[in-house]
C-alpha positions in Angstrom: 0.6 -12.2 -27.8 3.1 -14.3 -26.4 2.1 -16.7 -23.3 5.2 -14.4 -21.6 3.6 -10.9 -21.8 0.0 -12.4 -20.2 2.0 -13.4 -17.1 3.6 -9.8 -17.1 0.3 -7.9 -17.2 -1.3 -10.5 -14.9 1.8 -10.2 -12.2 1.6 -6.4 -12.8 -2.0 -6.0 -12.0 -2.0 -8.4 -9.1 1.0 -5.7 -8.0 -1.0 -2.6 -8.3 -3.7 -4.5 -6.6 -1.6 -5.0 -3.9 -0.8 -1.6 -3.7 -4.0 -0.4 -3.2 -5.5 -2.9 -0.9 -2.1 -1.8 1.8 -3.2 2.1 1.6 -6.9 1.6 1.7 -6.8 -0.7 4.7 -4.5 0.9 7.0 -5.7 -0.8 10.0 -5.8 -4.4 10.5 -5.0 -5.2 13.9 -6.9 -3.8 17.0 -5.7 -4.9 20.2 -4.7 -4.4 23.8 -1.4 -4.3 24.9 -0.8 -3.5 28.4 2.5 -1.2 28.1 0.3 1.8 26.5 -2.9 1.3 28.6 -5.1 1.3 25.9 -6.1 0.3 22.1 -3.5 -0.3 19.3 -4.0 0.1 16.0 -1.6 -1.7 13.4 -1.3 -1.9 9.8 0.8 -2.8 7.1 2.2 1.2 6.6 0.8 2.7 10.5 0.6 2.0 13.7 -1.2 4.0 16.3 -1.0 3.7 20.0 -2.7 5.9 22.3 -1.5 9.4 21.8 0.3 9.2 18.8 0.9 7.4 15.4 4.1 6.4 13.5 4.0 5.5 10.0 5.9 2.6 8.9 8.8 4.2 6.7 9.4 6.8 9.2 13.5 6.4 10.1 13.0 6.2 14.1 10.0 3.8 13.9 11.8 1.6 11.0 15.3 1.6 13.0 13.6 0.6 16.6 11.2 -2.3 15.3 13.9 -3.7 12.8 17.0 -2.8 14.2 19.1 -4.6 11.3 17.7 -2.9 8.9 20.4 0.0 8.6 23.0 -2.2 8.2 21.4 -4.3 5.2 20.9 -0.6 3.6 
């Protein structure tokens, strides 16, 4: 096999691992923030304040934390 095709299954399986490490671990951050009065959970896909949770591709969550990002689209 050509040196070429090793990097491509290495760089694909270092994706998938990826992948599976941001929807196994969906909480990496605990911490208290004084606006909601209690714990906050955040991940790479979810965050979760005290009544409720948003997860990370959800328009209203993406449009208020990166306002930007409906222009770039």
């Amino acid at each position: 096999m050509p040196f070429i095709e090793h990097v491509g299954y290495v760089m694909t399986a270092l994706t998938l691992a990826a992948i599976f490490v941001t929807f196994v671990t969906p909480y990496w951050l605990v911490s208290e923030e004084a606006d909601t009065r209690g714990e906050v959970h955040k991940g790479l896909l979810v965050i979760c304040e005290k009544r409720s949770c948003y997860w990370i591709f959800e328009d209203r969550r993406v449009i208020s934390v990166f306002p930007g990002i409906i222009d770039i689209v």
